[in-house]
N, C-alpha and C positions, 0 to 999 in steps of 0.2 A: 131672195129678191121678189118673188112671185108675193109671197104673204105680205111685203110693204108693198108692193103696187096694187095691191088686191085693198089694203086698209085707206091706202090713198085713194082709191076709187069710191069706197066708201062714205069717206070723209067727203070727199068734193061732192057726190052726191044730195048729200044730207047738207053742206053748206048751200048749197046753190035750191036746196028745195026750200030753205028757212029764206033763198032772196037774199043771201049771202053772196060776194063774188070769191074767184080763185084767184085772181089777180093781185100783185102789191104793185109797189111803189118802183120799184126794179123789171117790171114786166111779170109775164103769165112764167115763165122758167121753164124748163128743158123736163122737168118731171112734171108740169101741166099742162103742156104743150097740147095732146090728146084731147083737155079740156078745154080746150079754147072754143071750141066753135060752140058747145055747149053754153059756154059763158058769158057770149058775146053776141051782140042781135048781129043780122046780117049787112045793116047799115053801118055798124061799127065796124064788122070786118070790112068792107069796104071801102070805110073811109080811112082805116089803117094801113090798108096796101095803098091807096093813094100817094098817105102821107112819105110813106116807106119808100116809094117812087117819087118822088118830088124829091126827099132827100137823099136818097142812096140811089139813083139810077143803075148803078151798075151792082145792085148786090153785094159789095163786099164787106157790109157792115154786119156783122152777126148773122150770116145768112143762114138760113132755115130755123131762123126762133122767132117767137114771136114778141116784141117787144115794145 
């Protein structure tokens, strides 16, 4: 597991330096999780936890991913 999370780092690295995202269409996922904040300007997380709170008040939609 160490050696795919180690090529995955690698990988998202090199995406994100080419101005690449990590993100699809399904969200950031639970193995890029880590990357998010890298991935995402601080305006954007921001207005993701808004929107996350606007529509799941109470957290019980997918809680602790980002989506």
């Amino acid at each position: 597991m160490k050696r795919i999370d180690a090529a995955l780092d690698d990988l998202f690295r090199q995406v994100l330096a080419w101005g690449g995202v990590v993100t699809g269409e399904h969200g950031i996922g639970v193995a890029r999780l880590p990357w998010g904040e890298k991935a995402t300007s601080p305006e954007a997380r921001k207005l993701h936890v808004a929107f996350k709170r606007a529509v799941d008040p109470n957290g019980i939609l997918n809680p602790g991913k980002f989506v």
